[in-house]
C-alpha angles and dihedrals in degrees: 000000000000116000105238106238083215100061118133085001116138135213155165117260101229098209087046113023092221119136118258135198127200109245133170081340093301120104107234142188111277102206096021088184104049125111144176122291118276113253133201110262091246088056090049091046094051094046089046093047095039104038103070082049098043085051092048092050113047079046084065084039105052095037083070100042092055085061087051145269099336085205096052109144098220098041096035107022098159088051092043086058098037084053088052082048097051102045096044079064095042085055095043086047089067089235090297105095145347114261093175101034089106095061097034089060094043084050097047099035131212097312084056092041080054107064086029093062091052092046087055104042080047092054094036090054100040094046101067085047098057103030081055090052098064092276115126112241097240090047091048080062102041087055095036091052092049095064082051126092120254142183108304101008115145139234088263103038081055091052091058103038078059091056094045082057098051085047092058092043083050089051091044099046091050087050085066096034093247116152106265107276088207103028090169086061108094102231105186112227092005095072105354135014094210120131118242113264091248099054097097124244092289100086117088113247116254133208116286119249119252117230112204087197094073106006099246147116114250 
């Protein structure tokens, strides 16, 4: 009988994130009884309650962004100012509340209140997470905004700010032991521990991630 190359070799279910070994040519479970850490019942609570609006939103979101910056001075000039507006009264809020959003809304129209809307669910959800999870509250923001478009951003900084934010609902949905919203997102430490390819020869190499699809380590 051939001797199967894979053998004893481990890996990271993509879907899942959960760690795999090769054995008798199937691709099992390495810790079948492990689960996900136990979390206090408000945490629970918060990710049960923010995770099916966090998703919603960055979809709104992320079906705008794909047609371009939705804040791009020559193609959406009223939303480019009413962005300058609103965040001149986020900043003179002192992060508690929006003296200017009114005009800024009345200035960008529907297609800007809309975005706006889904930055902000995504923001509202994700901050009770993170500040409950020893993260200050001004420091949750400053993390979470910077995953969220702003005034001059291009088509590829968007691109990766929407991937930023699929590596955080991937985070969020392994915390609570929920299959990976956005498997094809490398998570590290959620499903592979590779270094990005830019990170230089100093990192330690990871697992490579299993792929169900064709039954091989990638």
């Amino acid at each position: 009988m051939a001797v199967d190359p894979l053998e004893g070799k481990t890996g990271v279910q993509k879907s899942t994130g959960q760690r795999v070994i090769r054995k008798d040519g199937q691709w099992v479970p390495l810790n079948p009884g492990g689960k996900p850490p136990v979390q206090e019942a408000g945490m629970r609570s918060r990710m049960d309650l923010g995770l099916g609006p966090m998703m919603a939103a960055h979809g709104r979101m992320a079906a705008t962004e794909r047609k371009g910056n939705p804040f791009s001075l020559d193609k959406n000039p009223d939303n480019a100012i009413a962005k300058f507006v609103g965040d001149i009264g986020f900043s003179a809020g002192q992060n508690q509340f929006y003296p200017l959003e009114g005009p800024a809304k009345a200035i960008g129209g529907q297609d800007y209140q809309d975005y706006e809307q889904a930055a902000a669910a995504f923001e509202a959800q994700l901050m009770p997470i993170m500040s409950g999870a020893a993260v200050s509250p001004s420091e949750a923001r400053r993390q979470i905004r910077a995953s969220l478009p702003a005034l001059g951003d291009s088509p590829a900084t968007l691109a990766q700010k929407a991937k930023d934010r699929e590596r955080m609902l991937n985070g969020a949905a392994k915390a609570r032991g929920l299959p990976l919203p956005f498997p094809q997102t490398d998570t590290w430490g959620i499903n592979t521990t590779k270094p990005p390819a830019t990170g230089g020869a100093g990192g330690q190499g990871g697992v490579r991630r299993y792929n169900p699809q064709t039954g091989r380590l990638e």
